[in-house]
C-alpha positions as CSV (number, residue, x, y, z in Angstrom):
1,X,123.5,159.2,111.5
2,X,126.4,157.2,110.6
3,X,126.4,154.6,107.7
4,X,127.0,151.6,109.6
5,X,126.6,148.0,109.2
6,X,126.7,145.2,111.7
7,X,128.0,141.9,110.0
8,X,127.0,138.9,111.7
9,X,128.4,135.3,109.8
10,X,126.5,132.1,111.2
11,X,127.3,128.9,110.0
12,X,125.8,125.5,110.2
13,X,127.6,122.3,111.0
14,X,129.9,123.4,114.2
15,X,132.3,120.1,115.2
16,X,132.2,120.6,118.5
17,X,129.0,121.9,119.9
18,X,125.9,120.5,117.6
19,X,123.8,123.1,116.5
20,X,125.9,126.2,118.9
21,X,124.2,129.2,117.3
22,X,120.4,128.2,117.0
23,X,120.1,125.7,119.9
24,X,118.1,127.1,122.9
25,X,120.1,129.2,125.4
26,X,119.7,129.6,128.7
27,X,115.8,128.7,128.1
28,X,115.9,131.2,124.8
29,X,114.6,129.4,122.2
30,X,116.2,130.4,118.8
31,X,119.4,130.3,121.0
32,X,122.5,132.5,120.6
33,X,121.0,133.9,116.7
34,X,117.8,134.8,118.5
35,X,119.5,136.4,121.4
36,X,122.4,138.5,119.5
37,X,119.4,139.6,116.8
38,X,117.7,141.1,119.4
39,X,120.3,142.6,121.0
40,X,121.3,144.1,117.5
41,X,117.8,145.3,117.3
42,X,118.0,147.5,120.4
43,X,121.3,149.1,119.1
44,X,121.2,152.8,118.8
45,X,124.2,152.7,116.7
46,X,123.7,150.8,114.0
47,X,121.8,151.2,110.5
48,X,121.4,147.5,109.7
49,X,122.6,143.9,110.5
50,X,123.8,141.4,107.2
51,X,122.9,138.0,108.5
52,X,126.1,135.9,106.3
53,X,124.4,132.1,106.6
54,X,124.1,129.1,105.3
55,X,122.0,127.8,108.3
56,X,118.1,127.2,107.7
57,X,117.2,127.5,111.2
58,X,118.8,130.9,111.7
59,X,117.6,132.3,108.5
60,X,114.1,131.5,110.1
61,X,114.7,132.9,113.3
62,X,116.1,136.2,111.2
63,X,112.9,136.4,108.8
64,X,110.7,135.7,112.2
65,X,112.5,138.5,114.5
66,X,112.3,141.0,110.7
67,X,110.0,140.0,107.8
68,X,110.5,143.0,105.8
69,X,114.2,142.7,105.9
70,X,114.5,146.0,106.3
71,X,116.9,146.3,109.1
72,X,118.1,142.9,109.5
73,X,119.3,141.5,105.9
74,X,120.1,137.6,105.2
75,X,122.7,137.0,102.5
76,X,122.7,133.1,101.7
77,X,126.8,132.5,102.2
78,X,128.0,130.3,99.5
79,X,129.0,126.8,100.7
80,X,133.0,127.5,100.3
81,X,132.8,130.0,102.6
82,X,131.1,127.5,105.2
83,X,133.5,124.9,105.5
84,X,136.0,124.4,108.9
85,X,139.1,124.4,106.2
86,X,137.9,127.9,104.7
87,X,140.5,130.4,105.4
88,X,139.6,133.5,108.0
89,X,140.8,135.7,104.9
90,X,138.2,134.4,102.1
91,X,135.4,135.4,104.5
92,X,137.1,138.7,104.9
93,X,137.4,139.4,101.4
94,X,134.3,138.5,100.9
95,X,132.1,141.0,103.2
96,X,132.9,144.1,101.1
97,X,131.3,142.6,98.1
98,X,127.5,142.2,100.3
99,X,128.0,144.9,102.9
100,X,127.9,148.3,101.1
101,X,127.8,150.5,104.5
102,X,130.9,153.4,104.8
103,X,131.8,151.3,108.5
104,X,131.8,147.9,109.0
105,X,131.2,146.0,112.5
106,X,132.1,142.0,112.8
107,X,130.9,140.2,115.4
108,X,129.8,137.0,116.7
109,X,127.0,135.0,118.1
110,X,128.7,133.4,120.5
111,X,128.8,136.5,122.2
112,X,125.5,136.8,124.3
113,X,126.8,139.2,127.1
114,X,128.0,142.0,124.8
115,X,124.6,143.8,124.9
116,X,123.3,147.0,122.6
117,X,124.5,149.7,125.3
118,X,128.3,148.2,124.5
């Protein structure tokens, strides 16, 4: 099997849409986290998901969904890494230094209807 590693940054304190990722979705409670965790779960192809947070609620829904940690990992994010003004390239620099796998996939929450057969 290959050595990869789906990364998966939440963070709290959206400006649009209070609460996006962990607010209940389509009658899901735990939301978008709860919904993309599972789906990650059910992949074939991965090895292991790094949860990149800083939000409470979906480090909770992460621990519930994996208490041993042993395929879905939470990283706390540091806080300058969580702001709207961090740059897209300080979170990219950053991955390599928590996520050891040989491959690398990024994706997002907000994605609830790309599913573990995609």
């Amino acid at each position: 099997m290959r050595d990869v590693t789906f990364f998966l940054p939440v963070r709290s304190g959206s400006q649009r849409v209070k609460n996006k990722n962990t607010r209940d979705f389509c009658g899901i409670q735990g939301g978008l986290v709860y919904l993309k965790l599972k789906q990650l779960m059910d992949c074939k192809s991965i090895n292991s998901v790094v949860l990149s947070t800083n939000d409470e609620q979906a480090i909770r829904i992460a621990q519930c969904l994996n208490p041993k940690q042993d395929f879905i990992k939470v990283i706390h994010r540091p806080q300058e890494l969580c702001l709207d003004s961090t740059p897209l390239h300080s979170l990219i620099e950053y991955v390599p230094q928590i996520v050891k796998s040989n491959h690398i996939l990024w994706g997002h929450a907000t994605t609830p209807f790309i599913e573990a057969e995609d």
